[in-house]
C-alpha positions in Angstrom: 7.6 113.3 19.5 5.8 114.4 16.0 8.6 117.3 16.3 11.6 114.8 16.7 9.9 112.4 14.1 9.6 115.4 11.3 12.9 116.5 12.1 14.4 112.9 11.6 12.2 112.9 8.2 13.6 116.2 7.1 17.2 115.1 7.7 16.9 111.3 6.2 15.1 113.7 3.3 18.2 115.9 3.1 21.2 113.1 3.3 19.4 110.9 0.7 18.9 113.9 -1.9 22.9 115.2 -1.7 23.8 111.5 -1.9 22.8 111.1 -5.2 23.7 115.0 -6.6 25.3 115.2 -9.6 27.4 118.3 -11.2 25.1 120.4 -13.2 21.8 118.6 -12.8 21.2 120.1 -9.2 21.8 122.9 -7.8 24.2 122.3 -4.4 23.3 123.8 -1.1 26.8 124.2 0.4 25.8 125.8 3.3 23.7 122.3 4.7 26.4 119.6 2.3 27.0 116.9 4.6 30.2 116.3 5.8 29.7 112.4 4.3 28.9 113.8 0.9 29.9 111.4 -2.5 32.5 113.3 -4.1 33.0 111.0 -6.8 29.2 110.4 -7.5 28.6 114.4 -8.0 31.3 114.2 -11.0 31.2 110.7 -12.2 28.7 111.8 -15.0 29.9 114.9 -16.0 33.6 112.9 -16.3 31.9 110.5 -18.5 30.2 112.9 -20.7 33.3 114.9 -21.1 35.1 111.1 -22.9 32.4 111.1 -25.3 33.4 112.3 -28.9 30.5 114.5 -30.7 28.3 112.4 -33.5 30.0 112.8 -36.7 26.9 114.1 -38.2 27.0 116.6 -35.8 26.9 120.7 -37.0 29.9 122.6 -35.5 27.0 124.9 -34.2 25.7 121.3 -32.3 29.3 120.4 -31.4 30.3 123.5 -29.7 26.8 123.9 -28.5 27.3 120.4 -26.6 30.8 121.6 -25.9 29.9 124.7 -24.0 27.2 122.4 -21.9 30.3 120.2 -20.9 31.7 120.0 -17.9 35.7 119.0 -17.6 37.2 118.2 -14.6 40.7 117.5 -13.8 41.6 115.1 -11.1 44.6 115.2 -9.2 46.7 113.5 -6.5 48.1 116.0 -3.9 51.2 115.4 -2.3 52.9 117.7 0.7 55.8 118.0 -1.2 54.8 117.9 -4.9 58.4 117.5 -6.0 59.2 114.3 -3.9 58.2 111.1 -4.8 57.7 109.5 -1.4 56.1 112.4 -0.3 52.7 111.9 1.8 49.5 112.1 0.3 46.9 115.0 1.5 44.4 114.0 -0.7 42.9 113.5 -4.2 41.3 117.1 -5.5 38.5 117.0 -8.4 39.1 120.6 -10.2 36.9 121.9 -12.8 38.8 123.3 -15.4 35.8 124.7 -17.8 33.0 126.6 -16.5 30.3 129.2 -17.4 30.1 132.0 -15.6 26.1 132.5 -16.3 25.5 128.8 -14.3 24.6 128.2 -11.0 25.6 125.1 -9.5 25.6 125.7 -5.8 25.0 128.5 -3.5 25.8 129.9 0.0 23.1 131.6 1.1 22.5 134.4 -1.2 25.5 134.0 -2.8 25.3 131.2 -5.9 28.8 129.6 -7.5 29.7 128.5 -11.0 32.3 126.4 -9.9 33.0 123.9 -7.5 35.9 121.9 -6.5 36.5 119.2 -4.1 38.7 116.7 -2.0 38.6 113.6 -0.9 41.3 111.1 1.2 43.1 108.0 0.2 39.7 106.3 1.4 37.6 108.5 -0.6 35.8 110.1 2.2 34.9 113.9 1.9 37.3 116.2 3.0 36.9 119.8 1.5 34.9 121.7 -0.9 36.3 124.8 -2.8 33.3 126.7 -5.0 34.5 129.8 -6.9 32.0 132.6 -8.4 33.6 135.3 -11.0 31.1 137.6 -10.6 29.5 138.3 -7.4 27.0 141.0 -6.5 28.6 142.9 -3.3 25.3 143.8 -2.1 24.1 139.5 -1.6 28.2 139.6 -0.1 27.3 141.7 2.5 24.2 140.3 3.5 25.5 136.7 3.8 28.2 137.9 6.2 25.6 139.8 8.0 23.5 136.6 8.5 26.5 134.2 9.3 27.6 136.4 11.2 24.2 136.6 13.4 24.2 133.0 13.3 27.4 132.0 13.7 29.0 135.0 15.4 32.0 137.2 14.6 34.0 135.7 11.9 38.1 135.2 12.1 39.7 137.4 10.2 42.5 138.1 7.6 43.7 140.4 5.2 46.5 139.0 2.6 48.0 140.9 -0.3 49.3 138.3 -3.3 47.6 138.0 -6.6 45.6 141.4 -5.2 44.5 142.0 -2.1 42.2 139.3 -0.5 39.8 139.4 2.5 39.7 136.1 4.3 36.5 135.6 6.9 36.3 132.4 9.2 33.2 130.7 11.2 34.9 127.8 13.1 31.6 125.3 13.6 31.3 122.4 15.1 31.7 119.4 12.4 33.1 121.8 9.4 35.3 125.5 8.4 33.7 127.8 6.2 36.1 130.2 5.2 34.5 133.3 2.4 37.4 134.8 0.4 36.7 138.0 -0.9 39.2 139.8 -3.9 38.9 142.5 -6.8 40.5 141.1 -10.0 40.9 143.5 -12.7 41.2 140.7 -15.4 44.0 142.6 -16.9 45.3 138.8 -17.2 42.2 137.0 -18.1 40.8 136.1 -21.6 37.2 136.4 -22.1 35.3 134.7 -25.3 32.3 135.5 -26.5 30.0 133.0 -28.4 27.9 134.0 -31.1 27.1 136.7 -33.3 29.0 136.8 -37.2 32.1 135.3 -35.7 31.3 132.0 -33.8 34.1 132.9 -31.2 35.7 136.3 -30.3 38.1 137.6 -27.8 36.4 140.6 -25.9 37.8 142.8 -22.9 36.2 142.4 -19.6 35.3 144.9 -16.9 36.8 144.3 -13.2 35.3 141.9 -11.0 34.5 141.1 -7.3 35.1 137.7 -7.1 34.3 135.1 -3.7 35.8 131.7 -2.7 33.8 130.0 -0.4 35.4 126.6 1.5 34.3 123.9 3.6 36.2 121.9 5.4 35.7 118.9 7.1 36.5 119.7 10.6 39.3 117.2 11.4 41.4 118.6 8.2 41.0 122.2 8.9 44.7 122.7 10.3 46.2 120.5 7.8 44.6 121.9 4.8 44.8 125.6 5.5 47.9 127.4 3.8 48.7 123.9 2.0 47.9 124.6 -1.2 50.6 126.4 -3.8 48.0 127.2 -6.4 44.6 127.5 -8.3 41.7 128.4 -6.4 43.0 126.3 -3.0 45.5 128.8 -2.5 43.4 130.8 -1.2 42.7 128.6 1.7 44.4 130.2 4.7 
């Protein structure tokens, strides 16, 4: 019974905590996110934040120090067919469209993520997650797919070659999808800036990265979801 009770604890403990997450003040667990979680509480305060204008008195050091601590996100209606009006909706998607690579704001395991989108249905219930990570160490890769794998068993998988050569790996569970997208991007097509220094912002060239996409989906949209998407990171969701 004190077993049962201290499990119950540890759950209520668990459930209450994600409820009241918010984007950038904790860090997510993705691998435990319940399949109930508040999509619109977790960005509701960063949306708000990113409305307010800087204080006129404000330094432009202060004003792009408070604008590199912002986060924006984007929200967006998805329709099956995007180009027809009557169209059926899949779902509302909250995309962040800045980021800093050097933040953690969730992690899988040993694998921690600068970005993180999400999806909700017309009723605003969780549906998916989508968490993105620019620079991951291969070594921590490895050893998460080691460990799901030993939990989880032998992952579904899938090899896809558009925008680069992709590795998709799939653990089917029992209330949720988590699908790990591995790719090297040699950010021939990506602009870099660097903050700082004599010049307060500066192009600079960056080195190739291996780069992870980690989803969750809810396990009643897994069918519909996968191969849905036409672009950003969601089309990676196979």
């Amino acid at each position: 019974m004190k077993n049962t009770l201290l499990l119950l604890t540890i759950s209520t403990m668990l459930l209450s905590s994600c409820s009241k997450a918010q984007l950038g003040k904790q860090v997510l667990d993705l691998e435990t996110i319940p399949m109930s979680f508040n999509v619109n509480g977790f960005y509701q305060a960063a949306m708000e934040k990113a409305k307010q204008k800087p204080a006129e008195n404000a330094s432009k050091e202060q004003q792009l120090d408070d604008f590199m601590n912002t986060y924006f996100i984007k929200v967006d209606t998805v329709k099956k067919d995007e180009y027809e009006k009557t169209s059926p909706v899949i779902g509302v998607q909250y995309n962040m469209t800045s980021w800093n690579e050097g933040d953690t704001l969730a992690h899988f395991k040993g694998l921690p993520y600068s970005k993180i989108n999400m999806m909700i249905n017309e009723s605003k219930e969780f549906m998916a997650l989508c968490a993105s990570s620019d620079q991951t160490d291969s070594a921590a890769y490895q050893k998460t797919i080691q460990d799901m794998t030993k939990k989880y068993g032998q992952p579904e998988k899938q090899q896809e070659d558009f925008f680069g050569i992709h590795t998709n790996l799939s653990w089917k569970l029992e209330d949720r999808l988590i699908q790990l997208v591995s790719k090297t991007d040699d950010r021939k097509n990506t602009m870099a800036v660097e903050i700082g220094g004599n010049e307060v912002m500066k192009q600079i060239q960056q080195a190739p990265a291996f780069k992870t996409y980690l989803f969750v989906i809810k396990k009643q949209y897994q069918d519909s979801l996968r191969g849905a998407f036409k672009s950003g990171d969601w089309l990676y969701l196979e």
